[in-house]
Every structure is written in structure tokens, then in C-alpha cells.
N, C-alpha and C positions, 0 to 999 in steps of 0.2 A: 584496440586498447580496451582492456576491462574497465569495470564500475572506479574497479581500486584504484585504477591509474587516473581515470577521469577527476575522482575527484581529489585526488595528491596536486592533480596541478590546480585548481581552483583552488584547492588549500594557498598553494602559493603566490596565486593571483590577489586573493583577499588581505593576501599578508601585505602585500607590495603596494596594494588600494586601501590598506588601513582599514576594511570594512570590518570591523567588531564581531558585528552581530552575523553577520552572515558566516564570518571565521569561525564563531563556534559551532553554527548547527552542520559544518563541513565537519570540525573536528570530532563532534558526538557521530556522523556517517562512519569516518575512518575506523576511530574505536569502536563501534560496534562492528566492521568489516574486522578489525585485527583481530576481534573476539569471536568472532564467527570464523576463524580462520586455527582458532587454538582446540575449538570443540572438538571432542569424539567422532572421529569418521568424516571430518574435514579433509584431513591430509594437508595440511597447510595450507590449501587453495577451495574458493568459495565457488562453484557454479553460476553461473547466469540467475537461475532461477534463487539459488539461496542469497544471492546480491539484493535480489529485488524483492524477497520477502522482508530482508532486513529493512530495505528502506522503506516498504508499507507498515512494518510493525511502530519504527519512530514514527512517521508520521502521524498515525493513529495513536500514537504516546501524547506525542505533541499537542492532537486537538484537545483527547480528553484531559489534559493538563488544562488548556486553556478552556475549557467550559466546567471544571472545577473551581478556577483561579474567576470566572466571569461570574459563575454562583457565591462565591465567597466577596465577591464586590470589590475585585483585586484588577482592576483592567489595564496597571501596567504589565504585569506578570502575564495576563491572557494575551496582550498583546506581544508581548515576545515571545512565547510561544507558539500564537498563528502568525509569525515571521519567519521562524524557522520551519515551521510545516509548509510552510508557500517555498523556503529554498530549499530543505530536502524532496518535494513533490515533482520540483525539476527532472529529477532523474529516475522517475517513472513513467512507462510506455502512457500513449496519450488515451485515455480512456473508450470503448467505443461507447455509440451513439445508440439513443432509447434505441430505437428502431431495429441495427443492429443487433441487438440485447434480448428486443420480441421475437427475431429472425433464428436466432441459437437456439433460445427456448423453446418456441415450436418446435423444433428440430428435432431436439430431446426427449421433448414432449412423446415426439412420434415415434421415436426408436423405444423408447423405455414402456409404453404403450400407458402411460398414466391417463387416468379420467378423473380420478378426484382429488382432494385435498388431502387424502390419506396415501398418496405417493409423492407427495410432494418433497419428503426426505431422498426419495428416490432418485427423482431430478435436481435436487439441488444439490445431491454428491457431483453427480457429474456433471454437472454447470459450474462447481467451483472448478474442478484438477480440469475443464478444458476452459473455463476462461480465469485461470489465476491472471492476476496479477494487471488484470483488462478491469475489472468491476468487482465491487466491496460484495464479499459470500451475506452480507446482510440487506444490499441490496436486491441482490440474487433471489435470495428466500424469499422476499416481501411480492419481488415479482412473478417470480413461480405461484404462490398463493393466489395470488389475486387471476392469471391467468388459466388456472384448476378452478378457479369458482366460478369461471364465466361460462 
């Protein structure tokens, strides 16, 4: 069962449960899958991986809404907002773990043959396209840096 179908029927779990709020941040997933399904070089059907970009881009919509909406002194808004980022977060693979993350980078580290801070572009191309959709590319970068410095 794809993303699209997963979450059609949670759509219609939410309906039958009256949950509101959880309804909509299902219905903002669907339409941005319908809309990603009408783009150029779609072909009507989404990939695995373009499913799961969609749903990292909402989420990431989601928080910085919500830490606009908490600088503007708005904490009802901020909080519906990180409500719906906590239910569309659901249907992203489970993050790996620091360690994990040191374990890749070394790796990288050692194939791409980096020593300083000044390939750190280097490594971080290719720590994002092999860990998409596992850890945020701005995480990524922060750690690449810090482990070229040491």
C-alpha cells in the first residue's frame, strides 16, 4: 500500500473519529500528494522517495510556521501547527541515531578523502542523496563541520 493510500484511509478514520485537527493536517498530506502527482514528469504517480520529500517539506512548513506564529506571540496558531507536524511526522522513516550518523560520516569521510573544512561541501553532497529522508541536510552539514575540525 503506497503513502497515497495510507493516508486515504486515515483520512477516513479521522472523519468517523470526528478528529478535526488531525483531519486537516491528513487533508494538507493528500493535496500536496494530488499535487505532486499533476507536476511535470510525474506521470500521474508519485515514487517512494517523492512521497517522502513531500512530507518532509510540510513538516518543515509546519514548524517554521510555528516558530513565526511563537515569535509573533501567537501560541494558539504555534500550537496547531506543532500538532500537525507531530501527525504528518508519523509517516516518515524513524530517524537514525547520533552514532549511526558519526558511523556514515566517517565513511564518507574516508571514501571522498576529505581533511578539512574546505570539503566539507564535498561530503555533505553525498551524505544528503545517501541519507535522504533519514536526517535533516542541515543537520548533516553542522556535523560534517564540526567532525573536519577535530
Amino acid at each position: 500500500m503506497s503513502l497515497f493510500d495510507t493516508v486515504s484511509e486515515e483520512i477516513k478514520k479521522a472523519m468517523l473519529a470526528r478528529e478535526k485537527d488531525k483531519l486537516e493536517a491528513l487533508r494538507a498530506i493528500k493535496a500536496a500528494f494530488l499535487l505532486g502527482r499533476t507536476e511535470v514528469g510525474a506521470h500521474g504517480e508519485l515514487t517512494p522517495d517523492a512521497e517522502l520529500k513531500i512530507i518532509r517539506k510540510l513538516v518543515k512548513q509546519r514548524k517554521e510556521s510555528a516558530e513565526i506564529y511563537q515569535q509573533q506571540a501567537r501560541p494558539d496558531l504555534a500550537e496547531k501547527e506543532l500538532f500537525e507536524a507531530s501527525v504528518i511526522e508519523q509517516y516518515l522513516p524513524a530517524p537514525i541515531s547520533e552514532a549511526e550518523l558519526e558511523s556514515v560520516l566517517k565513511g564518507i569521510i574516508e571514501q571522498t578523502g576529505a581533511t578539512t573544512e574546505a570539503h566539507a561541501g564535498k561530503v555533505t553532497g553525498v551524505a544528503i542523496r545517501e541519507l535522504a529522508g533519514k536526517v535533516d541536510g542541515k543537520i548533516i552539514s553542522e556535523k560534517v563541520k564540526q567532525m573536519l575540525n577535530h
